[in-house]
N, C-alpha and C positions, 0 to 999 in steps of 0.2 A: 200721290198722297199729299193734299195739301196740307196749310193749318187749320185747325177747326174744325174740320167736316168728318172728328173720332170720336168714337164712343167706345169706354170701356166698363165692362160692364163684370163687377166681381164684387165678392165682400169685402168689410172693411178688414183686410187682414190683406198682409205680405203673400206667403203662401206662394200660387203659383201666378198671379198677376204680379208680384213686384218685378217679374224680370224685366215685362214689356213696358211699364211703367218707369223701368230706368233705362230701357233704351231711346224711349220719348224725351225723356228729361236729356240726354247726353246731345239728342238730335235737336234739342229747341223745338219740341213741336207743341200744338199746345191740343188738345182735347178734351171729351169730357171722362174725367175720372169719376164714373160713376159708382159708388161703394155700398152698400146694401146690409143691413142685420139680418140672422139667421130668418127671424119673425119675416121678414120682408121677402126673401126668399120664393114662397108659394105665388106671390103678385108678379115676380118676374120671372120663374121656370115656365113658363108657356109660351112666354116672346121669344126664348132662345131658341136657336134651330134645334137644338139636338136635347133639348132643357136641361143643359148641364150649365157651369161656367169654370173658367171666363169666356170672354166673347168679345172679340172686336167687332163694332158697326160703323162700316164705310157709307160715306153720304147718299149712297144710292140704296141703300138698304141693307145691303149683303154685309152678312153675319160670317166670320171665322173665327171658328170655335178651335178648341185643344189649345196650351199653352203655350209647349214650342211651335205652332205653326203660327199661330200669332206674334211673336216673338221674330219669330224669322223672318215671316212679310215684312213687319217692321224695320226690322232692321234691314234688308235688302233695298227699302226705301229711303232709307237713311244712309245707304252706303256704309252699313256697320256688318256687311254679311262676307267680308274679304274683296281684293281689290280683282282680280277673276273667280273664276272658276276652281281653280285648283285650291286658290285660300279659302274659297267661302268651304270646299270641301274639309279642307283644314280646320279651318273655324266650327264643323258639323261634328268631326273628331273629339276637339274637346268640349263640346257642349252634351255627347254623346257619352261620352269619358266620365261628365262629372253628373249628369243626369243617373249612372250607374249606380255609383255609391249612394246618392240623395233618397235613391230608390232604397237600398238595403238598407240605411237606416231609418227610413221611415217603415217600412215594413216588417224587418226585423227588431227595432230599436224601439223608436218610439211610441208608434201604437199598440207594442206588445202588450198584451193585460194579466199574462202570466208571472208574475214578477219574480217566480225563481231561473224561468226561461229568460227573461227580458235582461235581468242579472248574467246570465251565463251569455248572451248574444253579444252584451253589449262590451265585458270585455274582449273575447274576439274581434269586436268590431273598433275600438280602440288599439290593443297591441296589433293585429293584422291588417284583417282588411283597410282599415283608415291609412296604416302604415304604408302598404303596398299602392295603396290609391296616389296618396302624393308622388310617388315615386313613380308611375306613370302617367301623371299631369308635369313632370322632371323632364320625366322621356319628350313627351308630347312638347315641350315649352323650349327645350334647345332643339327640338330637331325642326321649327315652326317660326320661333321669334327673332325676328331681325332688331330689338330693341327688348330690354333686358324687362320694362314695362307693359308689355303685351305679351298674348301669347302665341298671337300670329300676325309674321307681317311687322311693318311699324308704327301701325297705329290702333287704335281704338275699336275692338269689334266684340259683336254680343256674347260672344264667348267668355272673354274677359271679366263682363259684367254678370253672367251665369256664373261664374265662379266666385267672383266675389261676393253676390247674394246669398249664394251654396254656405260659404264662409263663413259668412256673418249669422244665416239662419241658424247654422250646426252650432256655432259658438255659443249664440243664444240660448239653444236647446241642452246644452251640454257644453257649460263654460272649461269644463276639463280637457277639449280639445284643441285648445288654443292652442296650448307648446306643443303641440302636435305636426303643426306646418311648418314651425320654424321660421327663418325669414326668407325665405325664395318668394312668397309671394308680395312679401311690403312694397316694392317697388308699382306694383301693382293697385294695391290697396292706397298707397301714397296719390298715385295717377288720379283714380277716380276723387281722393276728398281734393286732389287740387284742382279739377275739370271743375269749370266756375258754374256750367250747365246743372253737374249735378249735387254740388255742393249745395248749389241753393233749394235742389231737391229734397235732399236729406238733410237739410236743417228746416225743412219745413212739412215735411210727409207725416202723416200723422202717428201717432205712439201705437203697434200694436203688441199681443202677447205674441203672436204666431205669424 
């Protein structure tokens, strides 16, 4: 995977492209960050393989679609996917781990439209499930990280960065779970705004709601 020869291809929204969009930015790579409004949408569902998105397009044409597998390629190419086998599997763990929870609260939480269910889900999902989640991203992160900044290994891999996206989105969406992590991940969260890669990312990515 060289530089220049990517295309990514999603709306202008965070969502499920920012992950692969910050493992670029961590990698120094450069591509096309292609971003799309809803209206725009019908013009490009017929070039993606599968007419969903996002979509990675590699210089020879080939389209890989679904987010974590985009994600992952990427990062395999960038050496952000574990330094073998065993860590990349490591790395699969808690990407796997926090893709769970992301899930329930989007499905449960926030696109609920019953609002006395979506009331009763989402404390649950504050007092417990959120509860129990960190607490085996705890598990997962001493029995994985050989530096108290990662969560596998000693350096920098897209797990890391799926978490701290995870974080950042949830907090956005519901600022009442900040005190909820506590500080086990700062050190973490520290890493990324001082990675000068993607510092300069996210001081420049553009403003979305989602």
């Amino acid at each position: 995977m060289s530089s220049g020869d990517l295309k990514l291809y999603y709306f202008n929204l965070a969502a499920r492209g920012e992950l692969t969009r910050l493992i670029l930015a961590a990698a120094g790579r450069s591509y096309d960050d292609i971003r799309y409004s809803f209206e725009q949408w019908p013009e490009y569902k017929p070039k993606m393989i599968l007419g969903q998105c996002p979509v990675l397009e590699l210089a020879d044409g080939t389209q890989i679609p679904q987010s974590l597998s985009i994600a992952r390629y990427v990062a395999r190419e960038a050496n952000m996917a574990g330094a073998d086998n065993l860590e990349s599997a490591k790395v699969d763990a808690v990407v796997e781990t926090q893709r769970d929870i992301n899930e329930i609260f989007y499905s449960k939480v926030f696109f609920e439209k019953d609002e006395t269910k979506k009331a009763e889900q989402l404390k649950t999902f504050l007092e417990e499930t959120l509860v129990k989640h960190v607490e085996n991203l705890g598990k997962l992160k001493k029995a994985y990280s050989k530096d108290e900044r990662y969560f596998v290994g000693n350096q920098l891999s897209w797990a890391d960065l799926f978490v701290y996206q995870s974080i950042q989105s949830l907090v956005q969406a519901l600022p009442e779970v900040k005190g909820k992590f506590g500080d086990q991940f700062k050190p973490l969260i520290d890493a990324v705004h001082a990675n000068e890669n993607l510092k300069k990312y996210l001081d420049s990515r553009p403003k979305t709601d989602f």
